[in-house]
C-alpha positions in Angstrom: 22.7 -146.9 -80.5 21.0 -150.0 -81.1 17.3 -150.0 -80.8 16.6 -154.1 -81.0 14.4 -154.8 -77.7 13.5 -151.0 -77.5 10.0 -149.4 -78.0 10.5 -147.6 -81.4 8.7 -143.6 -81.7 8.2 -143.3 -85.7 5.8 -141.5 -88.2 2.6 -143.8 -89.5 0.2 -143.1 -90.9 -3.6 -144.0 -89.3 -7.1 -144.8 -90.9 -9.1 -144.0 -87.7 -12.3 -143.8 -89.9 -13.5 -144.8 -93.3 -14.0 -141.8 -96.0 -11.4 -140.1 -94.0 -7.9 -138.9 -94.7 -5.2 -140.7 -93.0 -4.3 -139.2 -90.2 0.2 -139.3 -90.2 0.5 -139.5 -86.1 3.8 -140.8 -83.9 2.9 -144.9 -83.1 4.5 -146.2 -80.8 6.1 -149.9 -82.0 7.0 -152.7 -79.6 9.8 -155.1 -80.2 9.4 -158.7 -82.0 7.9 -161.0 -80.3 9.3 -164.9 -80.6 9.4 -165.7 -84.2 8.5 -162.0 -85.4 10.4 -159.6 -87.1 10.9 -155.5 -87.0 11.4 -153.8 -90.4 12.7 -150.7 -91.3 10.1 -149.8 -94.1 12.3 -148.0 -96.8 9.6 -147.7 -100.0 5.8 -148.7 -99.8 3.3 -148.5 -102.8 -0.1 -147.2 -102.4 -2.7 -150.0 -103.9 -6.3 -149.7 -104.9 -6.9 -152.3 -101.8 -5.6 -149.9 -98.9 -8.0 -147.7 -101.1 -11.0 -150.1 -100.7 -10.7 -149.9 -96.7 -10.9 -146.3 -96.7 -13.8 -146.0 -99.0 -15.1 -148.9 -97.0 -15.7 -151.5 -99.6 -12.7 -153.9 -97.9 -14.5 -154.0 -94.2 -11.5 -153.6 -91.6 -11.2 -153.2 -87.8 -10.3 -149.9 -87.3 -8.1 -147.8 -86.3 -5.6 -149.2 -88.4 -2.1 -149.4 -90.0 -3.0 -149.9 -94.1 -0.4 -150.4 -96.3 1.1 -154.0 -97.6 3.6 -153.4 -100.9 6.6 -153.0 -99.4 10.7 -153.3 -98.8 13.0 -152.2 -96.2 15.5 -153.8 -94.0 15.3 -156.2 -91.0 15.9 -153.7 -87.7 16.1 -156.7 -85.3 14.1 -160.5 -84.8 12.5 -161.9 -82.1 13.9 -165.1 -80.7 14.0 -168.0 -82.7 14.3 -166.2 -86.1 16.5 -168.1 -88.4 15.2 -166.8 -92.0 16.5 -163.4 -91.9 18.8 -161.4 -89.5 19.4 -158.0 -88.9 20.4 -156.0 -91.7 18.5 -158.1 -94.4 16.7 -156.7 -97.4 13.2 -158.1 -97.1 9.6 -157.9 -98.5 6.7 -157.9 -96.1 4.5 -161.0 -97.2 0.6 -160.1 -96.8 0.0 -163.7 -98.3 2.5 -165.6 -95.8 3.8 -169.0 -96.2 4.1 -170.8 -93.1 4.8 -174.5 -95.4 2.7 -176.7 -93.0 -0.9 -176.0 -94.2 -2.8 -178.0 -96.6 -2.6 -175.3 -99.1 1.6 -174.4 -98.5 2.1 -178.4 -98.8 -0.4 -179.0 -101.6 1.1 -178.0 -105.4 -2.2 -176.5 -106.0 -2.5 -173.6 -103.7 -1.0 -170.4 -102.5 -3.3 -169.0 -99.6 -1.8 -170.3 -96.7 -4.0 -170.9 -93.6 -2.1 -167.8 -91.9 -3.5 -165.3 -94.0 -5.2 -162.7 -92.5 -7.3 -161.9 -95.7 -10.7 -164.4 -95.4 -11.6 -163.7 -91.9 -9.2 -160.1 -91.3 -8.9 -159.7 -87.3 -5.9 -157.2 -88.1 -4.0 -158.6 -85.3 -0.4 -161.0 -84.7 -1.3 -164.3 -85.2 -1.1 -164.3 -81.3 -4.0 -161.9 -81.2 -2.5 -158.7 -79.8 -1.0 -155.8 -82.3 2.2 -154.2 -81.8 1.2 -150.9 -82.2 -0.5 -148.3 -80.2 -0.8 -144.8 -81.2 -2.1 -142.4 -78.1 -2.9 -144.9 -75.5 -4.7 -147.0 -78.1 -4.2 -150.1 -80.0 -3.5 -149.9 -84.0 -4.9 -153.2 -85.8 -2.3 -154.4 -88.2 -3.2 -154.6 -92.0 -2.9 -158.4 -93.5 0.1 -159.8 -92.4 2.0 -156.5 -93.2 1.5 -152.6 -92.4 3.5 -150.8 -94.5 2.4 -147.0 -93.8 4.9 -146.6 -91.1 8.5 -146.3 -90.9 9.0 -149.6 -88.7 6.5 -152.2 -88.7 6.5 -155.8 -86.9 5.3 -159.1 -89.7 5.9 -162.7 -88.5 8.5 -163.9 -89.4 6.0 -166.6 -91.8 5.6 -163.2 -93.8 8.3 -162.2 -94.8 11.4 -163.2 -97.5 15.1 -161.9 -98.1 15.9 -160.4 -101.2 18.7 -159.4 -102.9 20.7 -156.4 -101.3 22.0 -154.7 -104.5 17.7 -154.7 -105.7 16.6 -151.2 -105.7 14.1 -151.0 -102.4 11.7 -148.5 -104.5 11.4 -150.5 -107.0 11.0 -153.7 -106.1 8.4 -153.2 -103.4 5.7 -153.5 -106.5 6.8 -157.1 -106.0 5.2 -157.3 -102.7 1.7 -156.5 -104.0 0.8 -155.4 -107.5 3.2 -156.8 -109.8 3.4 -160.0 -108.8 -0.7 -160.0 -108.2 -1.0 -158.8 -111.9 1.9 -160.9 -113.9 1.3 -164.1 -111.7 -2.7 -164.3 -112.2 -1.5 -164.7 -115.9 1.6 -167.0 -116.2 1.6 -168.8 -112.9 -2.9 -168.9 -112.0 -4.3 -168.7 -115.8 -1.1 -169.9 -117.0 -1.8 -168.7 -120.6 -0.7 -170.4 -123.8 1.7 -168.8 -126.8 -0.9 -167.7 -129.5 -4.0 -166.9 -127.1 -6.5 -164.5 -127.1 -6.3 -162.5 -123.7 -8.8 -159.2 -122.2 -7.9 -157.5 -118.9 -10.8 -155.5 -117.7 -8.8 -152.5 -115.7 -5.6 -151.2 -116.7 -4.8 -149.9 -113.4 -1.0 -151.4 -112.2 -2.2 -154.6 -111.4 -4.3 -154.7 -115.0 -0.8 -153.8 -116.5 0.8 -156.1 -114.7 -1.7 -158.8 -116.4 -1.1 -157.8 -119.8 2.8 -158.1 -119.5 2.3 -161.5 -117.6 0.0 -162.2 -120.9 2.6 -161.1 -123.5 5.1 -162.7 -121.3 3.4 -165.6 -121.8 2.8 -165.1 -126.1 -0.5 -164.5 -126.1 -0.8 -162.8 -129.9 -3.8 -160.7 -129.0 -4.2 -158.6 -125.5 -7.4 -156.8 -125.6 -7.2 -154.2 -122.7 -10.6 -152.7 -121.4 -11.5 -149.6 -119.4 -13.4 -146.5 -119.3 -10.6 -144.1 -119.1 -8.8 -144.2 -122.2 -5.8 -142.1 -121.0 -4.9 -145.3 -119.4 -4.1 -147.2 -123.5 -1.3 -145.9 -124.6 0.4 -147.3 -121.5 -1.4 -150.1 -121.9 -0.2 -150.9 -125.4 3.2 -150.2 -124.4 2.9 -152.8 -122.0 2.4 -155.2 -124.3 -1.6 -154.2 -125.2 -2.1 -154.8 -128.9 -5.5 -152.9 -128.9 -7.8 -151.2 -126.2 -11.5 -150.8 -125.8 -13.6 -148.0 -124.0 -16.9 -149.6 -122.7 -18.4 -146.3 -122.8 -17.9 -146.1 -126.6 -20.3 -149.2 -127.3 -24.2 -149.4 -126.9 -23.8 -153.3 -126.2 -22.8 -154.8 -123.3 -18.7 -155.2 -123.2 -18.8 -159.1 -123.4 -20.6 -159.0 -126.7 -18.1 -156.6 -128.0 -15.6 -158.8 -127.4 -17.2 -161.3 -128.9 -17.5 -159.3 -132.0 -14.1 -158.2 -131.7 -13.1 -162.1 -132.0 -15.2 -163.1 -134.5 -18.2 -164.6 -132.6 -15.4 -166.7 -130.4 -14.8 -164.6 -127.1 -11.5 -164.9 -125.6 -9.6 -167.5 -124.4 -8.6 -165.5 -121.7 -9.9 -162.7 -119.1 -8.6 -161.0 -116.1 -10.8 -158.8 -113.7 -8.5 -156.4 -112.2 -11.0 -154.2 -110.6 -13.2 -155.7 -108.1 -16.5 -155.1 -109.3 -19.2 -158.0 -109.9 -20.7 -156.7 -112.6 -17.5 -156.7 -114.5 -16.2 -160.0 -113.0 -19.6 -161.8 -114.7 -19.2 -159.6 -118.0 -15.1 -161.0 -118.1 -16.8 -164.6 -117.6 -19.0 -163.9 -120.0 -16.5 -162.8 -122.6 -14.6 -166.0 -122.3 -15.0 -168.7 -125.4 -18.3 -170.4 -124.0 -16.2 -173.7 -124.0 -12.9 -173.6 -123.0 -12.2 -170.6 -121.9 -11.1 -169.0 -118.4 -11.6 -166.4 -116.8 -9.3 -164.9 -113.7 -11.1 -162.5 -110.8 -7.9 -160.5 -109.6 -9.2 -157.7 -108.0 -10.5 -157.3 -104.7 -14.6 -158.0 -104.3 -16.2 -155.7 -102.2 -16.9 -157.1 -98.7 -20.7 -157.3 -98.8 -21.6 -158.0 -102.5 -22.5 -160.8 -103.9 -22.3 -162.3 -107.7 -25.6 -163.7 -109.4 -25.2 -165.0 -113.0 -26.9 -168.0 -115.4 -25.5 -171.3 -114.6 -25.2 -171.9 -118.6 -22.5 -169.3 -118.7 -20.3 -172.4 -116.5 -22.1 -175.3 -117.9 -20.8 -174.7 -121.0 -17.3 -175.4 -120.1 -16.3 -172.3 -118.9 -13.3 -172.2 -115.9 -13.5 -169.2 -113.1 -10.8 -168.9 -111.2 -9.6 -166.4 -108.3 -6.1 -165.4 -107.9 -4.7 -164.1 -104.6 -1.2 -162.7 -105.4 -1.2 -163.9 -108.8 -1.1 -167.5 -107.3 2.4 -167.3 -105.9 3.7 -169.5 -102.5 5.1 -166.4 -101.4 8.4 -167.3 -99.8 9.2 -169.3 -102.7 8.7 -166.7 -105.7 9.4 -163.3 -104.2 13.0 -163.9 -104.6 12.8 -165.3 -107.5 11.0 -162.5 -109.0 13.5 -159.9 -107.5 16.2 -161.9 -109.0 14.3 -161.8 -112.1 14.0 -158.1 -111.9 17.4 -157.8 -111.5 18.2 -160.0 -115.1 16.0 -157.8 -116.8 13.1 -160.3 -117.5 10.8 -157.9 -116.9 10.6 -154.0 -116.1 8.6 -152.4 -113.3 9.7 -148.5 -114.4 6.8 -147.9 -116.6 4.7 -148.7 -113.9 5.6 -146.1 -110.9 4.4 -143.1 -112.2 4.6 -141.1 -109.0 7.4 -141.2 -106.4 6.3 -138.9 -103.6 8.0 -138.4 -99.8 5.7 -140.1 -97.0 4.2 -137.4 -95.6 2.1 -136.9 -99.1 0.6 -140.4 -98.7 -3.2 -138.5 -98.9 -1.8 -136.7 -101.9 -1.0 -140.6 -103.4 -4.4 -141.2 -103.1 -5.8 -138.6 -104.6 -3.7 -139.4 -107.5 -5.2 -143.0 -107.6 -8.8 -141.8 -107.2 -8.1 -139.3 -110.1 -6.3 -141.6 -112.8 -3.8 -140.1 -113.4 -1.3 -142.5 -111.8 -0.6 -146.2 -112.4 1.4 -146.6 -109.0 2.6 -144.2 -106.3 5.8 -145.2 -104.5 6.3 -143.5 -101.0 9.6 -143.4 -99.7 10.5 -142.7 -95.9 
């Protein structure tokens, strides 16, 4: 029986309250909307950004729907819909692309005006949610809400993908693959021969260092302080690993010893702290080179650092899904996937059924996995 035009009843789980489990409750899940689309959420990864909203460090409306790496299949669109139909493979975009902004027209830029990222109301772009769990409204998570069995995205965020590409795989696409590899070939756009450090080597600091190798960079130095993480790292594509724990100087001097008095010609910050953002900067040749924030920033923090460390010549740049127009290059990426350019395997460590989202976490929190892939 078809449900298009129905309520749907489904399984989601809620972030009522930060430093709090998410709660898996029945939501109830209204029908598209003009130009909006219902998915049928097949495979969703857990990413160390739904993370920051529970800690609080990402500052949300709550209660909420988290989640925003995902695939699944189009249950039914709203009118006027042309891009995808019912039945479609798809990826939720939490950058969308809705091609008239300054930033979708411009060659430049990826972050389309639509995001719901720089000011997050966690609403439609017509202001009201399509979710409501016990007489209450859920807010909707940037652009996407994945943590549910059906969610509702406009139809500006989200793309068709290839049918035959395996939905629990290529949901890492939607989020941390594409973040990670992108920042390095398409933001940073690294040269054959260069000198690269990624500070993290969680699955988006993997993601970086295959983007770099990718790319030929001769040297990826990978940096974090839990060293169970390198020999992934190095069979990413790492060609050595540093602890900052192990050292009695500051990391950016070690990497400057590490290069010969040079510093790198490259550096990724795939965690989202400020002290390590200024420390990548500060790793970077003092001339020419450049130096990528990837990770998330905490809400209320702020960066203070000497102005020489830019004067010099240094570039700083930020990254928001590796620097992708999203409508354009998820497809392309799935294809690519699919020719064997690049592998995602070594990167889902955990595949776990829905109902053990909390136990995903946990495994994040802990380091012991790279990515946890839920499947419904």
């Amino acid at each position: 029986m078809s449900t298009a035009g129905k309520v749907i009843k489904c399984k989601a789980a809620i972030c009522w309250e930060i430093k709090k489990p998410l709660v898996i409750e029945q939501i109830e899940v209204a029908p598209p909307k003009a130009h909006e689309v219902r998915i049928k959420i097949v495979a969703t990864g857990i990413c160390r950004s739904d993370d920051h909203v529970i800690s609080g460090a990402f500052t949300m409306p709550l209660p909420m729907v988290l989640g925003h790496e995902a695939a699944g299949v189009v249950e039914s669109v709203g009118e006027g819909v042309t891009c995808v139909k019912p039945g479609d493979h798809v990826i939720p975009l939490f950058v969308p692309q809705c091609g008239n902004c300054s930033s979708c027209r411009s060659t430049r830029g990826n972050l389309c005006s639509q995001n719901d990222l720089s000011e997050p109301r966690g609403l439609m772009p017509d202001g009201t949610s399509r979710f409501t769990c016990k007489g209450k409204n859920l807010h909707h998570f940037i652009s996407t809400s994945t943590f549910t069995e059906y969610t509702v995205v406009h139809e500006t965020s989200v793309v068709k993908i290839d049918a035959a590409a395996p939905l629990e795989k290529v949901c890492l696409i939607g989020c941390g693959f594409s973040t990670g590899y992108g920042s390095a070939v398409q933001t940073a756009q690294v040269e054959r021969g260069s000198t690269c450090a990624v500070f993290g080597l969680g699955g988006v600091g993997l993601s970086a260092v295959m983007g770099c190798k990718a790319a030929g960079a001769s040297r990826i130095i990978g940096v974090d302080i839990n060293k169970n993480k390198f020999a992934k790292a190095k069979e990413m594509g790492a060609t050595e690993c540093v602890n900052p724990l192990d050292y009695k100087k500051p990391i950016n001097e070690v990497l400057f010893d590490l290069t010969g008095g040079e510093g790198v010609d490259y550096s990724f910050e795939v965690i989202g702290r400020t002290d390590t953002m200024t420390a990548a900067l500060a790793s970077c040749h003092m001339n020419y080179g450049t130096s990528v924030i990837v990770g998330v920033p905490p809400s209320a923090s702020e960066i203070s650092f000497h102005p020489m460390l830019l004067f010099t010549g240094r570039t700083w740049k930020g990254s928001v899904f590796g620097g992708w127009k999203s409508k354009d290059a998820v497809p392309k990426l799935v294809s690519d996937f699919m020719g064997k350019k690049f592998v995602l395997d070594p990167l889902i460590t955990h595949t776990l059924p829905f109902e053990k989202i909390n136990e995903g976490f946990e495994l994040l929190r802990s380091g012991k996995s790279i990515r946890t892939v839920l499947t419904f």
